[in-house]
Backbone as a ProteinNet text record, in pm:
[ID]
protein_1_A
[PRIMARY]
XXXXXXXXXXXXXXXXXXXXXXXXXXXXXXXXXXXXXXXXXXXXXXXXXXXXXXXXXXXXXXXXXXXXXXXXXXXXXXXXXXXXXXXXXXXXXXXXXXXXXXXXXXXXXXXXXXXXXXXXXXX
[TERTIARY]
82	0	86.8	185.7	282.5	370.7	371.7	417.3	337.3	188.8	120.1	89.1	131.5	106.8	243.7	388.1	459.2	474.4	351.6	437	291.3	218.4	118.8	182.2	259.7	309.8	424.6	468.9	559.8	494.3	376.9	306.7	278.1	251.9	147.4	220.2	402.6	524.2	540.4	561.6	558.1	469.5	381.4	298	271	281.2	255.1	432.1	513.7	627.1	644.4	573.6	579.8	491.6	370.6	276.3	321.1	417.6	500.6	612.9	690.8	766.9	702	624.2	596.6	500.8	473	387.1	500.8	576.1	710.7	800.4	796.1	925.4	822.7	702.2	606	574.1	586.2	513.8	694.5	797.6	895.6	920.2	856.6	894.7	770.3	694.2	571.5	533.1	497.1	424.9	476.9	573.1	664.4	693	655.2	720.1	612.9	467.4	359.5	403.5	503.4	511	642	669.6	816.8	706	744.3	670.3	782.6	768.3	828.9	973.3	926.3	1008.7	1088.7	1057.5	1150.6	1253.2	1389	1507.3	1568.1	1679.2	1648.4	1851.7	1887.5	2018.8	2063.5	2123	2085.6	2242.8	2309.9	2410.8	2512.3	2497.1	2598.7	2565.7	2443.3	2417.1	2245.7	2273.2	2151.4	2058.1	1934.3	1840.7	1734.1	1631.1	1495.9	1387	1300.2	1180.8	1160.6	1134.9	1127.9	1207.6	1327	1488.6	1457.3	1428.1	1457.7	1350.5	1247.3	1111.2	1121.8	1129.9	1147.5	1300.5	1383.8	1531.7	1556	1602.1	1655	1527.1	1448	1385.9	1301.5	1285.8	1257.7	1438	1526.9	1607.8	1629.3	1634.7	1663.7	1531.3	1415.1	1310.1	1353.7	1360.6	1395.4	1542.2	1667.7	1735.4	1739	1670.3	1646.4	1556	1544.6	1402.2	1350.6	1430.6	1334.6	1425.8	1345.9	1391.2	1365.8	1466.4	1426.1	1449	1333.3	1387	1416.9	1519.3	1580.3	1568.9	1536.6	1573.1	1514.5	1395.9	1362.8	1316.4	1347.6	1329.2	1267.5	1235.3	1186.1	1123.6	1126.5	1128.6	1076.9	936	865.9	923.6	968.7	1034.8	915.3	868.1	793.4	647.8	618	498.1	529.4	667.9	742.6	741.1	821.7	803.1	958.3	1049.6	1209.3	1239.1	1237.7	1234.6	1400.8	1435.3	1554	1555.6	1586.9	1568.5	1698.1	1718.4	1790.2	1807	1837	1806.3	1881	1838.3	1908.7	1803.8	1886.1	1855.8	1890.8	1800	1861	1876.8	2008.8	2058.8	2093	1970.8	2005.4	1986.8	2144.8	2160.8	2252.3	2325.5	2305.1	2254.6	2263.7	2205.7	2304.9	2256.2	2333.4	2315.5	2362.7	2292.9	2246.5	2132.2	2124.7	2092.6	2148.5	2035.7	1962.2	1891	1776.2	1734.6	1700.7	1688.9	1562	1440.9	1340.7	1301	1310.4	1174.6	1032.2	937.3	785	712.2	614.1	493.9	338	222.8	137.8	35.9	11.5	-82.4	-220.2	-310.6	-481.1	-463.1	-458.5	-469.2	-338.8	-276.6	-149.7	-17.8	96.9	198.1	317.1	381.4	466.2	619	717	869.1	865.9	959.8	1058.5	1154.7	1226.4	1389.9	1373.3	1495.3	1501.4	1706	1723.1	1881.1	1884.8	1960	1967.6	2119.3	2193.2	2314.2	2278.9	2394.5	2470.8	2564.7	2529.3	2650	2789.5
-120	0	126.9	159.8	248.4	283.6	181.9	151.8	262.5	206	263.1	460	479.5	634.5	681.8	587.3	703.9	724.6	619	576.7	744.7	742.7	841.6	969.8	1040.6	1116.7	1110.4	1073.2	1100.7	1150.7	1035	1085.9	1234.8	1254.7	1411.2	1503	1458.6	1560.2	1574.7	1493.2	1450.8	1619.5	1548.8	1639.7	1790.8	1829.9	1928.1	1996.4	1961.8	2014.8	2049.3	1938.7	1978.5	2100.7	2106	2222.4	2381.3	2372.8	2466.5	2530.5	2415.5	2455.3	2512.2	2452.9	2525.6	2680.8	2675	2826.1	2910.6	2874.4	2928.8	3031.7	2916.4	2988.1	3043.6	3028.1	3029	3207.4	3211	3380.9	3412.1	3392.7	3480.5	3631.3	3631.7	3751.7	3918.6	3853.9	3931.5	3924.1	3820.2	3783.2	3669.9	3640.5	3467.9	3562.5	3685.7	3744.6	3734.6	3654.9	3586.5	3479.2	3414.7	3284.9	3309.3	3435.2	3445.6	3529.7	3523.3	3532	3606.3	3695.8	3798.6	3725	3579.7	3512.1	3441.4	3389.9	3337	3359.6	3234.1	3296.7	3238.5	3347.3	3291.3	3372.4	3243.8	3230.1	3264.5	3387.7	3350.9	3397.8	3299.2	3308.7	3378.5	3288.6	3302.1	3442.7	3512.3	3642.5	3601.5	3614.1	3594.8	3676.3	3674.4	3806.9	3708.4	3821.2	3779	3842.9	3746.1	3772.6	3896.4	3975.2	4097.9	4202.6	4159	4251.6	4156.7	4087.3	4021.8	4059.4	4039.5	4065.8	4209	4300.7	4459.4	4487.5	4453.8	4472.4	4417.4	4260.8	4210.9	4138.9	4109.6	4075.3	4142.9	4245.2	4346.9	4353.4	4356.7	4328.3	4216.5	4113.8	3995.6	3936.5	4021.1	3967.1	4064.2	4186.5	4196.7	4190.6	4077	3986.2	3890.5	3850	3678.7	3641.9	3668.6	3629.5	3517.7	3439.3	3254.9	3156.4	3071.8	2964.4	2830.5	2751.9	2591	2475.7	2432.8	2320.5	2207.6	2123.6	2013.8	1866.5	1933	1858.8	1849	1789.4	1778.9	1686.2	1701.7	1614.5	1670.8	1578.9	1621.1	1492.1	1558.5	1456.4	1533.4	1478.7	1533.7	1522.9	1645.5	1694.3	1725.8	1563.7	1669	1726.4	1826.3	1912.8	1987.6	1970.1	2065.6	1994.9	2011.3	1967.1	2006.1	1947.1	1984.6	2008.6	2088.1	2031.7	2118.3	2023.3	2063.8	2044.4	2202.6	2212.5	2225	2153.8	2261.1	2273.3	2306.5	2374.3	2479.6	2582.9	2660.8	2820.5	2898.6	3032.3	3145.9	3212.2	3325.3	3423.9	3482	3601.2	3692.1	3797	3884.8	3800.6	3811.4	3749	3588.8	3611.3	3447.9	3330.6	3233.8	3116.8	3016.6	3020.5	2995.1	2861.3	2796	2641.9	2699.9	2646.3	2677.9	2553.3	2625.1	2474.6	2545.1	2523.2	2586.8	2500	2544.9	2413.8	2507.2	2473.4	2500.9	2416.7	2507.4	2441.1	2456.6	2422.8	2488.2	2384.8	2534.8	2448.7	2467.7	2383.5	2407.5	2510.9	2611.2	2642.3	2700.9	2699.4	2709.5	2688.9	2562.9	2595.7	2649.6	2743	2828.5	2752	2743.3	2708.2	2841.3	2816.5	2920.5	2864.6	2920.2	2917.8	2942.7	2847.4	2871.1	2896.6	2835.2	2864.4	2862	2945.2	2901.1	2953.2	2815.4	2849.1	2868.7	2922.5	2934.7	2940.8	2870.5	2894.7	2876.2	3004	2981.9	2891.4	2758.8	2696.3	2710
0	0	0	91.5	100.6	-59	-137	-276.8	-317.5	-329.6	-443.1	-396.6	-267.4	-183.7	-279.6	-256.7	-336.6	-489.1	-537.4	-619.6	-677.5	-599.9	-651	-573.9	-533.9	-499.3	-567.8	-647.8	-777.5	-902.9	-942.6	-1036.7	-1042.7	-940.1	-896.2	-902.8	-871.7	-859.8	-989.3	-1074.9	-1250.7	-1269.8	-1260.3	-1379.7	-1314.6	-1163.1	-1144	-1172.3	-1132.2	-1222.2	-1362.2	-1433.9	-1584.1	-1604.3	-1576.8	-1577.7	-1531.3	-1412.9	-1353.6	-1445.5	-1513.7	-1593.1	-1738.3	-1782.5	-1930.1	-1878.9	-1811.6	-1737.6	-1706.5	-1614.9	-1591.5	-1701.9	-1787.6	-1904.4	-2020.6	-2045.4	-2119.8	-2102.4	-1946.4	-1904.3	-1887.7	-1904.8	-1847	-1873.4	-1992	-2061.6	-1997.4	-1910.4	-1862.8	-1753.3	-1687.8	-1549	-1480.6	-1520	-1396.9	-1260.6	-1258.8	-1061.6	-1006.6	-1080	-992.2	-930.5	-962.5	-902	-774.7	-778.3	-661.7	-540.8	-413.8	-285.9	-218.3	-137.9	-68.3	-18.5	24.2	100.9	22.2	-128.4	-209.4	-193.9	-210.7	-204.6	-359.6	-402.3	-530.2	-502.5	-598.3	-586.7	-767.4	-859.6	-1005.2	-1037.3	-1107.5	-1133.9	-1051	-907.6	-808.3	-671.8	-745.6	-710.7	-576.3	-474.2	-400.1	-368.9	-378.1	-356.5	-282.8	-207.2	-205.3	-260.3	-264.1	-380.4	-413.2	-276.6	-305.1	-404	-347.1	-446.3	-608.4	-592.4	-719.6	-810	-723.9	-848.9	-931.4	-812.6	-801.3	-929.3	-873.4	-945.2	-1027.2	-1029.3	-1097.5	-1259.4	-1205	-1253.5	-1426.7	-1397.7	-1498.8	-1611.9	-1575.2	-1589.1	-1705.4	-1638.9	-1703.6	-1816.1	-1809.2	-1910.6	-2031.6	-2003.1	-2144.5	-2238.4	-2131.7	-2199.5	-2228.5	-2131	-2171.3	-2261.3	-2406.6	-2461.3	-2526.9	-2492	-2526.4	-2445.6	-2394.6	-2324.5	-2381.9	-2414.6	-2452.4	-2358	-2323	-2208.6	-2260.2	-2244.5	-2310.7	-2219.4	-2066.9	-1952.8	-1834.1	-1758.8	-1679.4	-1595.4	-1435.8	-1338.7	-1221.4	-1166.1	-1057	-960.8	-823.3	-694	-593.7	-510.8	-403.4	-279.2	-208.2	-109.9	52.8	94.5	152.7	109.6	151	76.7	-42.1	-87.1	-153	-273.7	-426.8	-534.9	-536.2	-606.7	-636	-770.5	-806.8	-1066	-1092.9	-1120.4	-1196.5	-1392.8	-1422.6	-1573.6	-1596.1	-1777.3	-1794.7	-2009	-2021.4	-2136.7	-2208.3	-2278.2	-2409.4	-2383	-2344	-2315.8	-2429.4	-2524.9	-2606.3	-2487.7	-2466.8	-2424.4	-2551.7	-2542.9	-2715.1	-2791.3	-2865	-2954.6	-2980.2	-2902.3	-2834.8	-2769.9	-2754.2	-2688	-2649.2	-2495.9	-2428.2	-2350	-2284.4	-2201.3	-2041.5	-2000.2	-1847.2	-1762	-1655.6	-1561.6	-1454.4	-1414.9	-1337.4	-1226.6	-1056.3	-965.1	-939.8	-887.3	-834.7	-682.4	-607.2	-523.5	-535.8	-487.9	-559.3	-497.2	-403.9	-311.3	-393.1	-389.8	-416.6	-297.5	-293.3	-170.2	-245.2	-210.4	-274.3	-414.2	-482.6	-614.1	-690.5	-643.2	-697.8	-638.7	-772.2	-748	-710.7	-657.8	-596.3	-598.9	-604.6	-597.9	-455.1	-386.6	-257.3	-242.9	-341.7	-370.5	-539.7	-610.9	-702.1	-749.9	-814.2	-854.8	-982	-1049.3	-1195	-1192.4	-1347.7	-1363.7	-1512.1	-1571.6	-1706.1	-1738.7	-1847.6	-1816.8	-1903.4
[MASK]
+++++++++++++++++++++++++++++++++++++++++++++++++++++++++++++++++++++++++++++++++++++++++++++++++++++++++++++++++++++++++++

């Protein structure tokens, strides 16, 4: 019985990660600082902020460089109440394109998915 609890608490991590991610990179260019929370801590190419500094600062910032994301790569494993998704993929910066990897944490609360942590690296 315990089998079939995780084996359905993977499933559920599966697909609510996948849904997270194509929403995610889908809105980056407009509205993804719905999904960061005051308390987010978000670690992005070595540089640490919280949600707040990031949404506010950095964030406006990096949408109108970053303008397409290709995901090539994803996983993910239920942490808990928590969801873990590690991406990673092909980023246009300008006029280049570049490789990234991306770590997420991400809780479900009413319906809405939310970031807890999130890492990003250029690789």
């Amino acid at each position: 019985m315990e089998a079939q609890s995780d084996q359905r608490a993977v499933t559920q991590s599966i697909n609510s990660a996948e849904r997270f991610v194509e929403n995610y990179y889908r809105s980056f260019s407009k509205t993804v600082g719905k999904f960061y929370q005051d308390s987010t801590k978000v670690i992005w190419n070595g540089n640490g902020f919280g949600g707040t500094q990031f949404k506010t600062e950095v964030l406006p910032q990096l949408q109108s460089t970053l303008t397409s994301f290709e995901v090539h790569g994803l996983d993910t494993h239920p942490v808990g109440d928590n969801t873990l998704v590690a991406v990673s993929g092909v980023v246009r910066m300008d006029s280049k394109k570049m490789q990234f990897a991306q770590t997420f944490v991400i809780q479900r609360n009413g319906g809405l998915t939310y970031i807890v942590s999130d890492a990003f690296r250029l690789v």
